[in-house]
C-alpha positions in Angstrom: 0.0 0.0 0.0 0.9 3.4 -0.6 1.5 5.4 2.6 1.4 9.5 2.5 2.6 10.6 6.0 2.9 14.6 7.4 4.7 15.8 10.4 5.9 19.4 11.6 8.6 19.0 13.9 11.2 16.9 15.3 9.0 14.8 17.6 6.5 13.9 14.9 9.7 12.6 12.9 10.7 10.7 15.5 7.0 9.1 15.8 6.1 8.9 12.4 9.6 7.4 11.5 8.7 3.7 14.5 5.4 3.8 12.6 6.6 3.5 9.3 9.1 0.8 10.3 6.1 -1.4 12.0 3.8 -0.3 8.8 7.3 -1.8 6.7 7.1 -5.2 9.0 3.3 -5.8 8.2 3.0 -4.6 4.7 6.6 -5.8 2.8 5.3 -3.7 -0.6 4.6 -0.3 1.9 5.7 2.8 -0.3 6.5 6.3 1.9 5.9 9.7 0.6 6.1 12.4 3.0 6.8 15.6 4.4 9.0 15.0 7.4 12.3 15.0 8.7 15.6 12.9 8.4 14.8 9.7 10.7 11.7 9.4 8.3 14.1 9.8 5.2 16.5 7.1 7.0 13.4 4.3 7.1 13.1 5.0 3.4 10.4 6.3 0.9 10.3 9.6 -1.0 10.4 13.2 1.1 8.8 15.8 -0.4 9.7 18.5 1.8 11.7 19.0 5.4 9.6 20.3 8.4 12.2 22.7 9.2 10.2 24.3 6.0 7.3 23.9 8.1 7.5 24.6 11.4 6.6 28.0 11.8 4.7 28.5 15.7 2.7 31.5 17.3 1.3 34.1 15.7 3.9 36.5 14.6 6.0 34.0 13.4 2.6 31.9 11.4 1.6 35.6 10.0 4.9 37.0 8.3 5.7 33.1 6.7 2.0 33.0 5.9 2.9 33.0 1.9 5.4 30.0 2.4 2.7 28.1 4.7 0.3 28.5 2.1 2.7 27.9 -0.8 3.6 24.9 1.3 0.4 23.2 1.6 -1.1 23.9 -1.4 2.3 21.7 -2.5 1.4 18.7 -0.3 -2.6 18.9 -2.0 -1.3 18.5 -5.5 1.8 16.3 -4.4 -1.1 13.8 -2.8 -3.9 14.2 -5.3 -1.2 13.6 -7.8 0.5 10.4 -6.1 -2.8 8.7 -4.8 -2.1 7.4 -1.2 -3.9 4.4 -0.2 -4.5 6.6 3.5 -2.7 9.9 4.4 -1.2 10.1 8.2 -1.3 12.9 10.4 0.7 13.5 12.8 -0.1 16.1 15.2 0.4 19.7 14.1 -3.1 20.7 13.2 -3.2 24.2 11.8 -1.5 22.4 8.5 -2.7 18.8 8.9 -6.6 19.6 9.4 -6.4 22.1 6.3 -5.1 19.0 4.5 -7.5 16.5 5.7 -9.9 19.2 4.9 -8.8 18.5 1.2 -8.5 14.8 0.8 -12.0 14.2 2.5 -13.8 16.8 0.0 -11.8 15.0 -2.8 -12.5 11.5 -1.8 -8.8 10.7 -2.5 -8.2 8.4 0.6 -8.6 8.0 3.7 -7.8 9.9 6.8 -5.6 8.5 9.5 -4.8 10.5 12.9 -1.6 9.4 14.3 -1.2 11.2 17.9 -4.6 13.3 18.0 -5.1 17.0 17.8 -4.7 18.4 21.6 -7.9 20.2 21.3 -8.9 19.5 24.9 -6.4 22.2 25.4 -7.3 24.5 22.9 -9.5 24.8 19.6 -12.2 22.6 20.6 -14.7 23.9 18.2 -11.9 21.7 15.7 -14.1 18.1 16.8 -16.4 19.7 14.3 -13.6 19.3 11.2 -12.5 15.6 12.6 -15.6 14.7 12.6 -16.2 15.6 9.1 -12.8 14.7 7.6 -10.8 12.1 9.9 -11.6 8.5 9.4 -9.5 7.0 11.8 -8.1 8.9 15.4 -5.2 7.0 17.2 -4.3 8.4 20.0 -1.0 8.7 23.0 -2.7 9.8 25.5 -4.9 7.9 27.8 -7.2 10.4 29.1 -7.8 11.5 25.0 -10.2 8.5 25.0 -12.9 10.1 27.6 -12.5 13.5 26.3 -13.1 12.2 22.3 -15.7 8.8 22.6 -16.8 10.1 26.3 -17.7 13.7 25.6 -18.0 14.0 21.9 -19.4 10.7 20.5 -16.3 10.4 18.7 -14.3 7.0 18.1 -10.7 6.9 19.4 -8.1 4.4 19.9 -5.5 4.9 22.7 -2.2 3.0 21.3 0.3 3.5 24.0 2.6 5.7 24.7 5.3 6.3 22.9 7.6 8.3 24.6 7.3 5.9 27.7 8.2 2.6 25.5 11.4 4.8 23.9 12.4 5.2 27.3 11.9 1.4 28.7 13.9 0.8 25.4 16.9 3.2 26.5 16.8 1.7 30.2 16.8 -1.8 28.9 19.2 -1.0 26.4 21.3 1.7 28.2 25.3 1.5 27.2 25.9 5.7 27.2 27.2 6.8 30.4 28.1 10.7 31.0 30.9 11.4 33.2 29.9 13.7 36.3 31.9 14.6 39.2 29.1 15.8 41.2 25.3 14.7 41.5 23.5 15.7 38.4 20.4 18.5 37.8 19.0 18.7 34.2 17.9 21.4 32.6 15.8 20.9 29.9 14.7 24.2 28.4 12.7 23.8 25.6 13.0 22.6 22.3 12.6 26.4 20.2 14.6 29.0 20.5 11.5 31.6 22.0 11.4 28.7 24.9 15.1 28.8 25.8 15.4 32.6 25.6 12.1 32.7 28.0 13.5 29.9 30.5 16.8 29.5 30.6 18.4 32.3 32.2 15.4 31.6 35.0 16.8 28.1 35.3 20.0 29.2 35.6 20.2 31.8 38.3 18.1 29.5 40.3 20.3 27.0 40.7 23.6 29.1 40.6 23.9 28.8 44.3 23.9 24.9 43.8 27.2 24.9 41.3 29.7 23.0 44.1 27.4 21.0 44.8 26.0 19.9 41.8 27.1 19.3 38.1 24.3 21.6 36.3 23.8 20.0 32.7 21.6 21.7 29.8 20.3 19.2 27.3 20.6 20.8 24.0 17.5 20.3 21.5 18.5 18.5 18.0 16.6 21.2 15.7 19.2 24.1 18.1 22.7 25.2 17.1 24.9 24.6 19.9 26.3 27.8 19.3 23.1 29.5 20.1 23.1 29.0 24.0 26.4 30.3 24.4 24.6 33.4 25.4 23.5 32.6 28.0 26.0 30.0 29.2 29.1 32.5 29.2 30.1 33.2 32.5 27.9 30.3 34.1 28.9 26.5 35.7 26.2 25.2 33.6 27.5 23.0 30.5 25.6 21.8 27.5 25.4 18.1 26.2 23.8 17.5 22.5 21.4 14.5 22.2 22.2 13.0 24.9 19.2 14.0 27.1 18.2 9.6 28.0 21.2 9.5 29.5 21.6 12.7 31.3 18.1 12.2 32.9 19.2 8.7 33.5 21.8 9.9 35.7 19.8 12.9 37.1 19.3 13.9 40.8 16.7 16.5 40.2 15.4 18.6 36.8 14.0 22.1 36.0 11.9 21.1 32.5 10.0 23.0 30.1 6.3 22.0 29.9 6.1 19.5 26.5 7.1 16.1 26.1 9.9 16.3 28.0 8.1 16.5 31.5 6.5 13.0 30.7 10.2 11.8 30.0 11.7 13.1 33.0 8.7 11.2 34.9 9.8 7.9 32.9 13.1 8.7 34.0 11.8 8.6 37.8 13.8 12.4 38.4 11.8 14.7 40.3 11.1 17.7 38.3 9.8 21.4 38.2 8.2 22.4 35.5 9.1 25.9 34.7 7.5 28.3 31.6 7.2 31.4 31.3 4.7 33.3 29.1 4.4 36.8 27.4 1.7 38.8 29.7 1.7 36.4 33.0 -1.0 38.0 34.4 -3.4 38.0 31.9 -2.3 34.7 30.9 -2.9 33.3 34.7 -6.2 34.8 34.4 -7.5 32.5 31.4 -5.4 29.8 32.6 -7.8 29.6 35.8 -11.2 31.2 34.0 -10.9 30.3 30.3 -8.6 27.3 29.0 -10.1 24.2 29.3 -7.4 22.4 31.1 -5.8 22.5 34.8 -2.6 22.0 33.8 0.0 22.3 31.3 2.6 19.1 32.1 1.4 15.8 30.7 2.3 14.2 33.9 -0.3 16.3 35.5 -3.1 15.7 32.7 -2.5 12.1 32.7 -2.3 11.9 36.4 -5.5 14.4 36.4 -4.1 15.9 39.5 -0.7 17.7 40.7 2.2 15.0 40.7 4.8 18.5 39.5 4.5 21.6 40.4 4.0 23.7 37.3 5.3 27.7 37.6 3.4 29.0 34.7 2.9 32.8 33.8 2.7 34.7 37.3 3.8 32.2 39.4 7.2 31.7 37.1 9.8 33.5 39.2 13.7 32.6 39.9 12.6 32.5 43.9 9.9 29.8 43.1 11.6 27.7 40.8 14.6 27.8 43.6 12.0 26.9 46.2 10.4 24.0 44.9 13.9 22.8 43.2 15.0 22.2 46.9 12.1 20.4 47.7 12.5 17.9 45.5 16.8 17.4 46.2 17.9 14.9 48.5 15.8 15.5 51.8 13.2 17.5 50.3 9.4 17.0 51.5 7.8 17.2 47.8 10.8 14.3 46.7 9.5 11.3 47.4 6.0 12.1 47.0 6.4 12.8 43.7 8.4 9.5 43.2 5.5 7.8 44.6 2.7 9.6 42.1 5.2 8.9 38.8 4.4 5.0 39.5 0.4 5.7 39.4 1.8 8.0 35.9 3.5 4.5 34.6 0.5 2.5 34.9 -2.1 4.6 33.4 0.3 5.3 30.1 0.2 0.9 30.2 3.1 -1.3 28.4 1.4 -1.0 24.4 4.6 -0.3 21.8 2.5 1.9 20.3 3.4 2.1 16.7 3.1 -1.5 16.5 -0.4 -1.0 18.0 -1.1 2.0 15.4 0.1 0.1 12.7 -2.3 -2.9 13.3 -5.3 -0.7 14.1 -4.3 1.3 10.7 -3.9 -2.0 8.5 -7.3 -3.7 9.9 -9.0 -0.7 9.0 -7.7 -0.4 5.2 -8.5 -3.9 4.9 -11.8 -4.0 5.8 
């Protein structure tokens, strides 16, 4: 079968790119055509564009590319309409991938597989209304997606697994890398744009500058981020950057200050006690909506999938140097919030279950084409 895949930044590659390997175990004659990134490229197939061309996020940023976004999709329409997928994949990163979905459904090309769900339980809600219309098939990563889409909207969803928390069984199973630290560890893990870092970092750094004898401070560097970009704000510091190595610096962590995203769930995987630190534009008005308007309590996905506090999340007013030092030393070595939080990532564990999830995607997709 022919198998049209879309992602929009570095973790969708990573996703998309186990998927397509399980899709290549099942179907032997699977052909790839996508727009994606290199560990796509490396499982083969035919990439149409990079999503560095694509991954354009917030406002400012969306409205002065808007002619290359556009130019951009209405590329992938004719690229699809032209090669004639047997199903197109979407992976996360809606603004594009609904637009597209959108335009295969009206054109009857294929049909429409969700691979890692829309988050709009977060945000957008009113979009059920085009996944509904246009999606034929929703798989989803996060457990409590399944309430929110069959419970509350009459929708059909398929939880797969997790698969951030398999990769990291995988490493821990698997783990040969060691770093060499003189001194306990704490990770920083600042974000994976460069708006994140410059809005976090330096937070996360005088916060724990008090702790540099004590402690061997490590930044983990984000693959889509030239090294040379945080020396900025690591000139003059004891903190020191490592490039993809963030499995085994959190394997070897005593503590981490972690930007809300993905990397809170793999710090809780990692069993390291974590603060979850980010800062917004306007914290006051943001905090308002937070508590009166967005939909959801929090913003880490240990929290959501918990569906109560297991980290402390500083967002907008509460996202100060003197908090994020507070809670850091509460979760150190003889810190009261330490092994609580230990205690609540097991409950974390359990509810994310044991499913390698492209495997399970992979099935759930080729049953469906089948039938």
């Amino acid at each position: 079968m022919k198998y049209y895949l879309i992602v929009g930044e570095a973790s969708g590659d990573l996703h998309a790119s186990h998927l397509m390997q399980s899709l290549k175990y099942r179907d032997p004659h699977a052909e790839f055509r996508f727009f994606g990134g290199d560990l796509m490229a490396a499982v083969g197939g035919q990439r149409v564009k990079h999503y560095r061309e694509l991954a354009y996020m917030g406002f400012i940023p969306v409205l002065i590319h808007l002619p290359t976004i556009l130019k951009n999709m209405k590329m992938c329409k004719e690229d699809i309409a032209q090669w004639k997928p047997d199903v197109v994949i979407l992976v996360d990163y809606p603004g594009f991938n609904l637009n597209i979905a959108k335009f295969v459904h009206q054109k009857a090309i294929c049909p429409i597989c969700y691979y890692i769900s829309p988050k709009i339980w977060a945000w957008k809600e009113y979009r059920i209304k085009n996944i509904k219309r246009d999606v034929d098939l929703l798989l989803s990563i996060l457990p409590f997606e399944v309430d929110f889409f069959t419970g509350k909207h009459n929708y059909p969803i398929h939880y797969v697994g997790n698969p951030t928390a398999h990769e990291v069984r995988e490493f821990l199973k698997n783990q040969s890398a060691v770093l060499s630290h003189s001194m306990p560890v704490i990770a920083l893990l600042a974000g994976s744009r460069k708006q994140e870092i410059k809005d976090n970092l330096p937070a996360m750094i005088e916060a724990t500058r008090h702790l540099a004898g004590q402690y061997d401070l490590v930044l983990a560097g984000a693959p889509s981020i030239a090294p040379e970009y945080y020396d900025q704000f690591l000139k003059g510091t004891n903190v020191r950057l490592v490039v993809n190595e963030t499995y085994p610096l959190l394997s070897q962590a005593t503590a981490a200050l972690v930007t809300s995203g993905t990397a809170t769930l793999e710090t809780c995987m990692f069993q390291v006690p974590q603060v979850v630190c980010y800062e917004t534009p306007l914290p006051r008005l943001i905090g308002f909506l937070k508590r009166h308007l967005i939909k959801v309590k929090y913003v880490s996905l240990v929290n959501l999938i918990a569906d109560r506090e297991v980290v402390t999340e500083l967002v907008a007013e509460t996202f100060s140097v003197e908090n994020i030092r507070r809670e850091l030393m509460a979760i150190l070595p003889g810190g009261s919030r330490r092994q609580p939080m230990l205690d609540d990532y097991r409950e974390v564990h359990r509810k994310l279950g044991e499913s390698h999830a492209p495997d399970q995607a992979a099935d759930i997709l080729i049953n469906y084409l089948n039938h």
